[in-house]
N, C-alpha and C positions, 0 to 999 in steps of 0.2 A: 653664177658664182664668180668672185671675184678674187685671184688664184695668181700667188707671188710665188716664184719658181726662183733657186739660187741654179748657177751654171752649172753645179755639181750636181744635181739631183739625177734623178731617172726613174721616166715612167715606161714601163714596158709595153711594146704593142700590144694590142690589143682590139677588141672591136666588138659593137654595140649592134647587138644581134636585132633590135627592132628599134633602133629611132636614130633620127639624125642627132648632131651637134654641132652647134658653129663656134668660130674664135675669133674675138677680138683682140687684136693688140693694141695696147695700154701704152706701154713702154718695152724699152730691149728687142732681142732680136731672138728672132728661132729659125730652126727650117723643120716643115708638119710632113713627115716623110710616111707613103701610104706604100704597102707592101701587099704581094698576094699571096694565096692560101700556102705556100712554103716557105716564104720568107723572102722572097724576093723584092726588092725595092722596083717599084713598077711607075713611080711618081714622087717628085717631093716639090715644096713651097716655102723661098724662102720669105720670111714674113717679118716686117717689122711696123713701125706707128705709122699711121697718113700722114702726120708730119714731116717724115724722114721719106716719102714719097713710094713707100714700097708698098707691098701686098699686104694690108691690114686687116685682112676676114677673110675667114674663108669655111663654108659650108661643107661640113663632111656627113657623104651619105651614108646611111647603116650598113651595115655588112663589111666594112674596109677596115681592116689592119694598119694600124698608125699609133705615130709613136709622135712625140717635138724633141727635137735636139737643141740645146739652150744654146745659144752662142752670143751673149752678151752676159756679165757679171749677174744681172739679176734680170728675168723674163713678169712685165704685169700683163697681165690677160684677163677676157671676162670669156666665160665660157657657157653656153645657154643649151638647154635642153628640155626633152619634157620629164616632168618626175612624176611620182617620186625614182630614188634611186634605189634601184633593183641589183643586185650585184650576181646575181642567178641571169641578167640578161647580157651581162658586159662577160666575155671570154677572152682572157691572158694567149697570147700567141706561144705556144708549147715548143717553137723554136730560138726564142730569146730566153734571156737569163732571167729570173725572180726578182724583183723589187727587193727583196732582203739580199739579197747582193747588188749591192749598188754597184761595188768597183767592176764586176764582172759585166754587168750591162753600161757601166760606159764605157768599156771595154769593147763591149759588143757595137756599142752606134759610133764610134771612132773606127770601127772597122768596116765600114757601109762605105761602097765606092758610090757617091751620090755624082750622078751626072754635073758638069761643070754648065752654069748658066751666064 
């Protein structure tokens, strides 16, 4: 998929109980921040185009807790995986806030002390 993200949005952790997915950056910037079974930030990735020289892909294994925090105006990404799309395999992390609360989960990931790199 080929997946245009505005800097406002928010997707909530979450994690894909049997299959991987990778990310390509297109354009814009993110950081792909992996969290473990409480909510603890345990790893993040800041990611932007090969062009701009920085971390352009990156392989996420099944089983991890991850969220993208947008930090550019607008995020393009390709995002690949196996389908189809099973929504009974992907699990919402019950320590973040709902997708129908937007303001509250960017509320939540502006509160993430993400190690400085």
């Amino acid at each position: 998929m080929l997946i245009v993200m505005h800097r406002d949005s928010y997707v909530r952790p979450h994690r894909h109980l049997a299959k991987v997915e990778t990310l390509g950056i297109v354009e814009g910037a993110c950081d792909a921040v992996l969290f473990d079974e409480t909510g603890r930030v345990t790893d993040f990735l800041a990611m932007t185009p090969v062009a701009d020289g920085g971390s352009f892909f990156y392989r996420m294994p099944s089983g991890l807790f991850h969220t993208l925090i947008f930090r550019s105006e607008w995020l393009v990404y390709l995002e690949t995986t196996i389908g189809p799309f099973d929504r009974s395999k992907t699990e919402a992390a019950s320590w973040a806030p709902p997708e129908t609360d937007a303001d509250a989960g960017r509320a939540y990931l502006a509160s993430l002390a993400l190690p400085v790199r």
